[in-house]
Backbone bond lengths (Angstrom), bond angles and torsions (degrees), N, CA, C in turn:
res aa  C-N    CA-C-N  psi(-1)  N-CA   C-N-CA  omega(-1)  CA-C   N-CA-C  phi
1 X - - - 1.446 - - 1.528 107.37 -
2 X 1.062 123.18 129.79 1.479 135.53 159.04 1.745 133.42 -99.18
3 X 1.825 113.06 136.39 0.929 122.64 -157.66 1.688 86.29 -82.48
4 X 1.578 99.95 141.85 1.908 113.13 161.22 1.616 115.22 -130.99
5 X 0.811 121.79 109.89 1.750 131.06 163.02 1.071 105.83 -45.12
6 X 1.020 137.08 129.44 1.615 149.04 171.77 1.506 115.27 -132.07
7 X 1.350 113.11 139.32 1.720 114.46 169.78 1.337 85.08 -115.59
8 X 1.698 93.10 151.62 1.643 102.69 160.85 1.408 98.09 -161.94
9 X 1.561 102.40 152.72 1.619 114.52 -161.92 1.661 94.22 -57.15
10 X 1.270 120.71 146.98 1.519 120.04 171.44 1.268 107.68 -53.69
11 X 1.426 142.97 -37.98 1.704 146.84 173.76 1.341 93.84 -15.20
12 X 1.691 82.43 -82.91 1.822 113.59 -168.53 1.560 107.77 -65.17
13 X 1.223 139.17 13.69 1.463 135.65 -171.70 1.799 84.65 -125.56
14 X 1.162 131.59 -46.03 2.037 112.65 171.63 1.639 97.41 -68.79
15 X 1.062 133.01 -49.63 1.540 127.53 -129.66 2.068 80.85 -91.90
16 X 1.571 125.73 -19.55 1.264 113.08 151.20 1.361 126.41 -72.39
17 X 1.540 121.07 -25.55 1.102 118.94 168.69 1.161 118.68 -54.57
18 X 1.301 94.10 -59.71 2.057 107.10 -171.02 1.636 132.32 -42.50
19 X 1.652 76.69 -35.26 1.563 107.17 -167.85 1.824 92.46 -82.35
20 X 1.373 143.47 -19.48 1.329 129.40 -149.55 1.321 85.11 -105.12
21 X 1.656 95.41 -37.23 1.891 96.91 -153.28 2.118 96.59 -64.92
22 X 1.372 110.25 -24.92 1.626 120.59 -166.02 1.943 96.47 -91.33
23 X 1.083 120.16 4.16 1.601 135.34 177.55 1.842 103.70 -119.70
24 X 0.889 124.00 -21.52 1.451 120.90 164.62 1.662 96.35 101.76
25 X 1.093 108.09 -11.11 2.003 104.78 -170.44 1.686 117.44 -121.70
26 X 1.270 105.28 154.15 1.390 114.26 -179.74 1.355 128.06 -29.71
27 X 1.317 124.63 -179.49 1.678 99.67 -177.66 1.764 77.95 -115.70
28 X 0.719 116.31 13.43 1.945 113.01 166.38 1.402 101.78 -89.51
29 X 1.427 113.81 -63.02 1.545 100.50 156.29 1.483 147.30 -10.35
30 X 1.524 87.74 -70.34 1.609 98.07 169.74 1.312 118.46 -54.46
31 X 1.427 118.31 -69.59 1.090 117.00 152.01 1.377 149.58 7.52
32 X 1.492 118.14 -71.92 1.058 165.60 141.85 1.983 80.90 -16.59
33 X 1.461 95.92 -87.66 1.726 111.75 -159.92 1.589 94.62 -52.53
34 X 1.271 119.28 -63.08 1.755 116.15 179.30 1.275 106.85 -23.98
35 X 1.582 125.44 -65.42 1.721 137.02 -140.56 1.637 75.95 -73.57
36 X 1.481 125.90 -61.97 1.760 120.06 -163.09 1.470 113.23 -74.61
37 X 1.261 109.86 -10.92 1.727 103.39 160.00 1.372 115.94 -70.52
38 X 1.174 109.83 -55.72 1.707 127.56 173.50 0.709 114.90 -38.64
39 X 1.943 136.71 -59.87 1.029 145.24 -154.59 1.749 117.93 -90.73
40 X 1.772 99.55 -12.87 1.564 125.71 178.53 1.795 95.88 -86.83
41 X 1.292 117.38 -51.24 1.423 105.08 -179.29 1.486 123.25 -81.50
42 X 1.235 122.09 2.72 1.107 130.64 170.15 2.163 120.86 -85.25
43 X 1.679 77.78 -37.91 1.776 91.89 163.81 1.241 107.83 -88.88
44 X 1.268 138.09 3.04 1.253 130.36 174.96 2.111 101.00 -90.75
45 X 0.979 111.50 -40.34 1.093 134.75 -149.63 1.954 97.37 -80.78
46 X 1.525 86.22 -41.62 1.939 92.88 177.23 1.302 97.00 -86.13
47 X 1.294 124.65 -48.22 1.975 102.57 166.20 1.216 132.89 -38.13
48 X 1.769 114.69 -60.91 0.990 95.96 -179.00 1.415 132.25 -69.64
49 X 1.622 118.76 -16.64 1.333 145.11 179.88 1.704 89.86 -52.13
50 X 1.793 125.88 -69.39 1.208 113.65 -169.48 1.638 120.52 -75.93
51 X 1.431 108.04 -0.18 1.426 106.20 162.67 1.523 120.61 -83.84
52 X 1.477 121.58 -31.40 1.276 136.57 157.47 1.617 111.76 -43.54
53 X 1.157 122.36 -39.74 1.375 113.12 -172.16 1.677 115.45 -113.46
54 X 1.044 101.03 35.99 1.515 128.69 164.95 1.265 112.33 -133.04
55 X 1.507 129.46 3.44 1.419 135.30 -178.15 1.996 106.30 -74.31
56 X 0.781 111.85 123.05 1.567 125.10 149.40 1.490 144.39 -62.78
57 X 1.472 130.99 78.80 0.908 134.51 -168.00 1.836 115.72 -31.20
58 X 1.887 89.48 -62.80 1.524 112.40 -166.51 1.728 93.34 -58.86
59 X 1.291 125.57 -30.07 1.395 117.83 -161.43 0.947 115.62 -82.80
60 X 1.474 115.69 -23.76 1.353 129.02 175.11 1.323 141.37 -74.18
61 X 1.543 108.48 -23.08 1.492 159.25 132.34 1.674 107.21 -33.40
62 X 0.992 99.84 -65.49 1.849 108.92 -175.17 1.743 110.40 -70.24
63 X 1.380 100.98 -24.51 1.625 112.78 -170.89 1.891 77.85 -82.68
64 X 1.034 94.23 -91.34 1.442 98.71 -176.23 1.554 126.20 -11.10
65 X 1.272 101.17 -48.45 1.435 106.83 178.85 1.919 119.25 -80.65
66 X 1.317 98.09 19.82 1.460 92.42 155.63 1.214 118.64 -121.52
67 X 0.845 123.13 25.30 1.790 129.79 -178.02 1.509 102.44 -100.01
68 X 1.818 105.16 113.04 1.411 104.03 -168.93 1.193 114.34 -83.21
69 X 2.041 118.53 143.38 0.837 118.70 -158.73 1.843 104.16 -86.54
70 X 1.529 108.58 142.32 1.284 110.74 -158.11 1.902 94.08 -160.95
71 X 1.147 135.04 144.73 0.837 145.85 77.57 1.533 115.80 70.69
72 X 1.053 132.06 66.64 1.930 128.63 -159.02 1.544 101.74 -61.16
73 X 1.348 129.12 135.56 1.525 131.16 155.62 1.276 108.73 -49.51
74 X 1.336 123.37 148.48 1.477 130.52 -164.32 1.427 102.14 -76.97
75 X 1.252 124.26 123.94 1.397 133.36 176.81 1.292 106.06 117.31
76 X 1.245 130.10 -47.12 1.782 132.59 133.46 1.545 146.76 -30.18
77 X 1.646 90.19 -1.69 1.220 97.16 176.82 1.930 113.90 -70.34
78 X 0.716 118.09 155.38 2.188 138.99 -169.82 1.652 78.10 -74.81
79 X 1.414 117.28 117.23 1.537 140.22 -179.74 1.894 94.47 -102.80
80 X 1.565 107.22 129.10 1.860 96.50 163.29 1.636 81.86 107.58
């Protein structure tokens, strides 16, 4: 584990307190969970970005076009 110095506006330094002390855990904790949420939706975000640009229109079309046309299950009906 490694030590990091951090400033943070006093706002955001109670409203982390408040928030850890009403979560049962440290505000390093929290912390902690913020930076790996952040850093999870950000790799989520460049994945799907480089799966997006390897996507196939025509293929998607051909996938698509085997799904037999039928009849939506009730609650499935196209809303709008």
């Amino acid at each position: 584990m490694s030590t990091l110095s951090l400033r943070l506006p006093n706002s955001i330094h109670r409203h982390a307190k408040r928030l850890a002390e009403e979560e049962g855990i440290s505000v390093n904790q929290l912390i902690s969970l913020a930076v790996a949420e952040k850093l999870s939706a950000i790799d989520t975000d460049r994945y799907l970005a480089a799966r997006a640009s390897r996507a196939s229109a025509s293929k998607f079309r051909r996938v698509l076009s085997k799904v037999p046309a039928r009849i939506p299950d009730k609650g499935d009906e196209k809303s709008g």
